[in-house]
N, C-alpha and C positions, 0 to 999 in steps of 0.2 A: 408844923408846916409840911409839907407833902413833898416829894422826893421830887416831881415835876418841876412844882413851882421853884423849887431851890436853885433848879438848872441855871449856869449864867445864861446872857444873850449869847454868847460866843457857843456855849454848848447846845442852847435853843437851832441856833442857824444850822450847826450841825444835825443835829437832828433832821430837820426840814429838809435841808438838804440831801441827805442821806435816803429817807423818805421818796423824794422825788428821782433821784436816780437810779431806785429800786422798783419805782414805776415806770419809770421808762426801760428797764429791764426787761419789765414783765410785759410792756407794751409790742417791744419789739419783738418780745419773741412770739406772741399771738399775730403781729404783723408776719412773722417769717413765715411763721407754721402756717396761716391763712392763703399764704403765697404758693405755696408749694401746691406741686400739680397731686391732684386725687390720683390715688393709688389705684389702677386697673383693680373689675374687678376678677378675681383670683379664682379660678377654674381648675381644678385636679380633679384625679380617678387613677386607678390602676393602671387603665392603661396606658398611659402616659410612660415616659423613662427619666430618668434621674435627672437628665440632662436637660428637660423640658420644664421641669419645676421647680428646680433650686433657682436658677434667678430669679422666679417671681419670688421668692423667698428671702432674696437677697443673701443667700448661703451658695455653697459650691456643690458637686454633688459626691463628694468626700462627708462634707456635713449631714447634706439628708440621708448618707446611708448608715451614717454612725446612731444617727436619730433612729433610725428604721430598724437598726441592730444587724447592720450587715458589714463584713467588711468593708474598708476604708478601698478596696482595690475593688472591691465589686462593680461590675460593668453598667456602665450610666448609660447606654445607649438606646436598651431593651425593656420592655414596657415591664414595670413595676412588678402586675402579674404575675411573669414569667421569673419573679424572683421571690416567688408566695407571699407577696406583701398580701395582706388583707386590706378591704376597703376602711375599714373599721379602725385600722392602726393608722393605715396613714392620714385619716382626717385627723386622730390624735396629735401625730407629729404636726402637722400642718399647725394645728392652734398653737401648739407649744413653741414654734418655730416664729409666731408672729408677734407672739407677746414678747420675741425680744427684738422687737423694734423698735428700734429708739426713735421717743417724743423730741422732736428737738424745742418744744417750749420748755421742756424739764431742766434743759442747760441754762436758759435763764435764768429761771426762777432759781437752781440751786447760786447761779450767781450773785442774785440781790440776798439770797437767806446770811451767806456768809461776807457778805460787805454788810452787811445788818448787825451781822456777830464782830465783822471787825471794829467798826465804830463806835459801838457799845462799850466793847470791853476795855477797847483804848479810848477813848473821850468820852463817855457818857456817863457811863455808870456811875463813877464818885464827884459829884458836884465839885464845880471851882472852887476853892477855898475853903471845901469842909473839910474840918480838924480831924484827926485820928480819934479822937473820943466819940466823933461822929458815924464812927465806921460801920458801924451795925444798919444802917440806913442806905449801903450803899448797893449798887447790884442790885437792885430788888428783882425777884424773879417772872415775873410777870411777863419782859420782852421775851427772855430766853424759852419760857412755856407756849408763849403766843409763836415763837420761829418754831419751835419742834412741831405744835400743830397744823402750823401749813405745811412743813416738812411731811409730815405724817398722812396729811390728810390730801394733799393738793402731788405732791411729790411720789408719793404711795398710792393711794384708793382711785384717785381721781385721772393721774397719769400714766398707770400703771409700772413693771417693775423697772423697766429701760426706758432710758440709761441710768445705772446705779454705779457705785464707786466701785463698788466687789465685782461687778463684772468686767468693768474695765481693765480689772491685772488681769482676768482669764480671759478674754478674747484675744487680749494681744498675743501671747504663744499658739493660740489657736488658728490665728490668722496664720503666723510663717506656719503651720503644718498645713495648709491650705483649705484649712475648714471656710473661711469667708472669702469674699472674690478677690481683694485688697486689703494690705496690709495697713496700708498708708491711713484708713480711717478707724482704726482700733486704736495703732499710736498717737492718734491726737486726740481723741477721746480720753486714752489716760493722761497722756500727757495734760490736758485741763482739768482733771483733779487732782493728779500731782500739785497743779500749780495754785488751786484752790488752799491746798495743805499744806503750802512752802510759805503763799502772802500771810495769811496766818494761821497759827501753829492749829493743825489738823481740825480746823472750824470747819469743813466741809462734813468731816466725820461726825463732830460735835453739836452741829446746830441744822445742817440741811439733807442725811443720808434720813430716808423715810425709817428702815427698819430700826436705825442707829436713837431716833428719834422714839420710836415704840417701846424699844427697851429704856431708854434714858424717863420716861414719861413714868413707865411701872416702878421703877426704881425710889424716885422723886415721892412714893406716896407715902403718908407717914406710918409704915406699919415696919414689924422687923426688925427695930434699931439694932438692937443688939447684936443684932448676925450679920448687919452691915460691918460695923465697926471689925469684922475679920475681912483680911483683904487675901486677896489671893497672892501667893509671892508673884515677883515679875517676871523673874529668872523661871517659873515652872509654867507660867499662862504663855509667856513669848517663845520658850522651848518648845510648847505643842505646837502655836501657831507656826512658828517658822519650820518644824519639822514637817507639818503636814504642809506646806507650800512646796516646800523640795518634792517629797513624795507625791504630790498632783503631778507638777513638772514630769517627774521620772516615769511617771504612770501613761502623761500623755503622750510623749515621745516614744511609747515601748522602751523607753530602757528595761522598765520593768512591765513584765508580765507579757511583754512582747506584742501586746495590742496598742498600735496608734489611735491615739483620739479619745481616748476612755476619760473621763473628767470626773473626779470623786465632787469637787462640788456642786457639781448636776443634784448629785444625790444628798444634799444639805443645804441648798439653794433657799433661806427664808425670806427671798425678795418673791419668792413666786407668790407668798401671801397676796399681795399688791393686785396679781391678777388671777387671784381664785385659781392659780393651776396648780394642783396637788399631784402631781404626777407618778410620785411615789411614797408609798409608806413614811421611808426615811425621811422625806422632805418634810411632813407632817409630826412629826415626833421630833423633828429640830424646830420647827417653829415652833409648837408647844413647849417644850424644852426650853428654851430662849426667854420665852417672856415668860413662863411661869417663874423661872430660875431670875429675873430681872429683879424681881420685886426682893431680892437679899444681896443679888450679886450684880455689880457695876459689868452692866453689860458684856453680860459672858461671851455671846457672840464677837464680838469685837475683841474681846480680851484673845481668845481659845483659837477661835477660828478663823476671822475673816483675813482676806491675803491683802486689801486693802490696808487693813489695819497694823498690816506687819510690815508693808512695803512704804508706806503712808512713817509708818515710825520712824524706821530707816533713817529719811529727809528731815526730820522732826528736829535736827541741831543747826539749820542753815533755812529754819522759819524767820521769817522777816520780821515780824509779830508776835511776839509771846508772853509768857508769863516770867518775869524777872523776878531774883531775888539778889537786892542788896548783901553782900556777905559780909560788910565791914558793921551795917548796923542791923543784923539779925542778932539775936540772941537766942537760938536754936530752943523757942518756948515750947514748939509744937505744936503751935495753934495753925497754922495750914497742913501740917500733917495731919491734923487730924479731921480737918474738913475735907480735905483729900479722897475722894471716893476707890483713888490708885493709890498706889506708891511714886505718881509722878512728885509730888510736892519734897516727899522726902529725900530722893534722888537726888533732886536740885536743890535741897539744904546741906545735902550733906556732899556736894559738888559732885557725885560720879558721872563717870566718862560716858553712859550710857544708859539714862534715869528711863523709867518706865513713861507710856502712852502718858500724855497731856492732850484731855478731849475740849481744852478750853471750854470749862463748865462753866468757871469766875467762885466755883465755892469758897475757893482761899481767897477772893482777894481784898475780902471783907472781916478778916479775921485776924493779922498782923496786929499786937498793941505798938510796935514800934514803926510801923509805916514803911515796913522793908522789902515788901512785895508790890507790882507793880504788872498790868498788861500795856506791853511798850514796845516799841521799835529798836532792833538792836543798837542804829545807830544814832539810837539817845542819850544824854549821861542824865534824864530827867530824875527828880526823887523817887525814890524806892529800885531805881533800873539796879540790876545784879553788876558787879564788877565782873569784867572780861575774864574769863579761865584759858586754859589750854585746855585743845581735844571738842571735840563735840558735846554738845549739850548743854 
């Protein structure tokens, strides 16, 4: 019998349900975006001054001159020229400048992909009343391939890179050093994937970020196994990641090196794929990098680098939603450690205060012979939910 048909009515409606309020997501936000007034169309030249261009840009003119390579103090008043901009450069910045403009239909859709991955992984995937012997049937992968590819395809290609999760930790320091006109709409911007990643446990990164999606796809193909099965430690992938977030910080405030505004990941940016801007070497040898290095290793980028992924972690013990594990009926077998593409599973078997990224993939939760794993709502005491610990996580 087929995994559909086994669904109860109760899980059926959910379904439908589910379904329909992820259309009317995606309705509304093709309603919104249709609504909104067309964007003048956009006139520059040299001789123009800084101060004349950055609002069409929706930047300050601190931003277009850091874009421009000039100091952040440099005089916005005096036409371009007069500060040897080339014609040539600045139509450069000008493109680079607009592809991050955020689609606000992308906030939808990333909204129904992870109410998609929420219902799934908590209601849907294991049929009402199928037994533990049944377990290998559940989860089947098929939805979770189907949300990475409009992720990938419609959130990525189609939409281009803004608004992405990784951008949103760096605009927001960006904004108080006065790179955008307003602070106020970088913090709500993060702030909605934060909360993406709090409803449940880091599904925004897992099932709706386009790049996160790219890498998770390569990864997924059956080649490699055995250099899967080495995982990275957590303690040395999270020690890069959060070292190099401080050190951007330090970089863009001049603490260090004394130039305001300088942003290292400008220059490792692999959302630019999305909109074909290659703007530097480095940005193309980290996308390559990335997904070449995907097809062994569980999404390096996200592991190593992305400041989403570090600050996204952070939150990750006061998710609403997660992956539970019973600790009184586990029998520490190893079998979601070892479907585990991280060292989250183990983390959370073996209770630490501070377990690795959980990209709520669902690998484990088909792989328990004692029914002691579970995606569930903290405050459930449903079967398989984890017994409450002290501390986070």
């Amino acid at each position: 019998m087929s995994y559909w048909r086994r669904l109860s009515r109760a899980q059926k409606l959910w379904l439908i349900c589910t379904l329909i309020v992820c259309a009317a997501l995606v309705a509304s936000g093709l309603a919104w975006s249709g609504g909104r007034k067309a964007q003048p169309a956009l006139t520059f030249d040299t001789g123009m001054s800084m101060q004349e261009l950055a609002p069409q840009l929706g930047v300050t003119g601190k931003a277009l001159a850091r874009e421009l390579g000039l100091p952040l103090n440099a005089p916005k008043k005096i036409p371009m020229a007069e500060l040897d901009v080339e014609a040539e450069q600045l139509e450069h910045v000008v493109h680079h400048l607009l592809g991050h403009r955020d689609s606000a239909l992308k906030y939808y859709i990333f909204g129904a992909l992870v109410l998609f991955g929420l219902v799934y992984l908590a209601r849907l995937g294991r049929p009402d009343g199928s037994p533990p012997a049944e377990r290998r049937t559940w989860y089947p992968r098929a939805p979770y391939v189907i949300a990475l590819l409009v992720a990938l395809c419609v959130c990525g290609f189609a939409l281009g890179k803004s608004p992405n999760p990784m951008e949103s930790v760096v605009k927001v320091p960006k904004a108080l050093l006065g790179l955008y006109p307003t602070v106020y709409g970088k913090v709500v911007a993060f702030a909605f994937f934060i909360a993406l990643s709090v409803v449940g446990n880091k599904l925004i990164c897992g099932w709706a970020c386009p790049f996160g999606a790219a890498q998770e796809l390569l990864y997924s193909l059956p080649i490699l196994r055995n250099v899967k099965r080495r995982k990275a430690p957590f303690a040395v992938s999270n020690s890069i990641r959060g070292a190099l977030f401080i050190v951007v910080l330090l970089l863009l405030f001049g603490v260090v090196g004394g130039r305001k505004g300088f942003v290292v990941y400008h220059f490792v940016n692999p959302f630019n794929l999305f909109n074909f801007d290659f703007e530097s070497a480095t940005v193309i040898l980290m996308i390559v990098a990335a997904l070449l290095t995907s097809a062994a290793v569980y999404r390096p980028f996200c592991q190593f680098v992305c400041p989403f992924g570090f600050v996204s972690w952070i939150v990750e013990p006061i998710s609403l939603v997660r992956v539970r594990i019973d600790q009184d009926r586990c029998t520490r077998c190893g079998a979601c450690v070892a479907a585990c593409p991280l060292q989250a599973a183990k983390g959370r078997v073996e209770r630490k205060a501070l377990p690795a990224d959980c990209f709520s993939c669902g690998r484990c939760l088909n792989t328990c012979p004692v029914d002691a794993i579970s995606y569930s709502p903290i405050w459930t005491r449903a079967k398989g939910a984890e017994t409450p610990v002290k501390g986070p996580g």
